[in-house]
N, C-alpha and C positions, 0 to 999 in steps of 0.2 A: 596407576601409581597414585593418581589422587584419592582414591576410593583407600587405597591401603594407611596412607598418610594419615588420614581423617580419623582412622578407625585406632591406627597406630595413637594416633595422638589423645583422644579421649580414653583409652585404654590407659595411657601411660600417669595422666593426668586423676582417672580414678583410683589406678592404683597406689597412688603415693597421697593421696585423701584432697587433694588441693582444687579449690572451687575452679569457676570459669576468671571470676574476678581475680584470682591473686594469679592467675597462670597471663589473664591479660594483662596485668598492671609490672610484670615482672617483662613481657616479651614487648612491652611496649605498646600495646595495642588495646580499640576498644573491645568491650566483652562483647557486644551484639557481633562485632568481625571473628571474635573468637568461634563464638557459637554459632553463627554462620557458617564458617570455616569445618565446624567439628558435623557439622550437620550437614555438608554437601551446598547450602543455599549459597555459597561463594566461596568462589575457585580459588586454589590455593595459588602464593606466588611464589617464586624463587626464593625473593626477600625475606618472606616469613619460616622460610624452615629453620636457618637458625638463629634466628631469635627466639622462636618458641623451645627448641631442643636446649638452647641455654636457659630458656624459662623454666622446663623441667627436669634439668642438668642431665641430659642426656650429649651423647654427639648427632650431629645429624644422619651419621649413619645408622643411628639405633632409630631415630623416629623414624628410616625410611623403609627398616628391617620390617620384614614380615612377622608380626607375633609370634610365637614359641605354642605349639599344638599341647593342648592340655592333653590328658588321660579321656582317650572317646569314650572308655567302658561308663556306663550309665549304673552308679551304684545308691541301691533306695530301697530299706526295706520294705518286706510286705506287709501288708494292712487288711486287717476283713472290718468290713461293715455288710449289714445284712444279709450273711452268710455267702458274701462273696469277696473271695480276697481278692487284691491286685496286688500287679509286680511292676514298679514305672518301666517304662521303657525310654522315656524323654525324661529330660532333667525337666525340675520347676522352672527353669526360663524362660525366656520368648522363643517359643517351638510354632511360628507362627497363627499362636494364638490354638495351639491345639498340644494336646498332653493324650500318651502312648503307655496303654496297658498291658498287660498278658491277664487275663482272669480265670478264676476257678468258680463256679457255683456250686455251692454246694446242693445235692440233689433234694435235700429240705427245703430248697426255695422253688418251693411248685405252688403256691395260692396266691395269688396276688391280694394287695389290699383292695379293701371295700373304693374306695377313693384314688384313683391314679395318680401319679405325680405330674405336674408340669413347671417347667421352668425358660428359661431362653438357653439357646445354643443348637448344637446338633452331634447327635450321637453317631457313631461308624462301627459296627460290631462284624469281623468275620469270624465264623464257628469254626473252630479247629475239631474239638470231637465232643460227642453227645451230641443230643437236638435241643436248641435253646426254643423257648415260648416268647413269644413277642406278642404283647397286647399295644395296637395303636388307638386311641380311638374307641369304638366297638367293633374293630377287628381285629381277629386271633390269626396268631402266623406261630407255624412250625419251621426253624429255620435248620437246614443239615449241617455235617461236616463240608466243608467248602464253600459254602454260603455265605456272601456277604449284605446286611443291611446299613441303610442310611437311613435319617429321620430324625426332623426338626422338633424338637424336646419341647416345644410348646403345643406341644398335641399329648394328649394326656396318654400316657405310655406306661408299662413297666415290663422286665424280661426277667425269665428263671429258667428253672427247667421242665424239659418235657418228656426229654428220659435219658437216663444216668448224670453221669457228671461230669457237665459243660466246663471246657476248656475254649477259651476264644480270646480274641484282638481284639481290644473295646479304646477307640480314640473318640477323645471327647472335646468336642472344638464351644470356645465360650463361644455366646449371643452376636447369631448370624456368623460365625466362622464355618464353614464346611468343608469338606473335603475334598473335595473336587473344584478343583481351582477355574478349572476352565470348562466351559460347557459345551 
């Protein structure tokens, strides 16, 4: 219940535009407890539920409601950049630090550049159909349908095609985010 409270309560608080300061000065309280409070660092009390629900003129039955489930569908059009499009599959949000493709290559993307790229984070690609080309390093991979790869994007890399036209799962976790949570 606290866990819901917390979340209820910063939610309610962003939605109506209103800082940490005027939501505490109105419930009576300091903003380091506020933000405490909204942040899990200190356990909510009796006391403060309604004073803060009258802070955000709610009842306390509404701050202790469960949120209202938005629309799950994940709607985001498609994008091509260097002859491969994508289709999101995650919202731009905090998707635990990682963001969910569908991808098309197109079969023109067979040459790699002179120069690989590298950057921070880590790529997840599984091949749904055609054979993708994976350049790690100085080593070349052929990947199938059903195949899945990982690999940390500061290793100079690029992937296209190796024949027809690749359709795959491409999640793309920022710097040091991976996949595999647990090892």
């Amino acid at each position: 219940m606290d866990a819901l409270v917390r979340r209820r309560l910063r939610e309610l608080r962003q939605a109506r535009g209103l800082t940490l300061e005027s939501v505490a000065t109105r419930a009576g309280i300091d903003v380091s407890t506020l933000s405490r409070l909204e942040s899990g660092k200190r356990r909510l009390a009796l006391d403060h539920l309604p004073r803060l629900a009258a802070a955000l003129s709610v009842t306390t039955d509404d701050l202790m409601r469960a949120p209202e489930q938005t629309d799950p569908r994940v709607n985001g059009a498609s994008q091509t950049h260097d002859l491969i499009t994508f289709w999101p599959l995650t919202r731009q949000g905090p998707a635990g630090g990682l963001h969910a493709y569908k991808i098309r290559i197109d079969p023109r993307r067979a040459t790699p550049p002179r120069e690989l790229p590298i950057h921070d984070g880590n790529d997840w690609i599984y091949v749904l159909s055609g054979r993708l080309r994976l350049l790690l390093g100085d080593r070349d991979f052929t990947i199938e349908p059903g195949e899945a790869v990982e690999f940390t994007t500061r290793t100079p890399h690029w992937f296209g095609v190796a024949e027809g036209t690749v359709e795959a799962i491409l999640i793309l976790g920022a710097s040091g985010e991976s996949i595999h949570l647990h090892e």
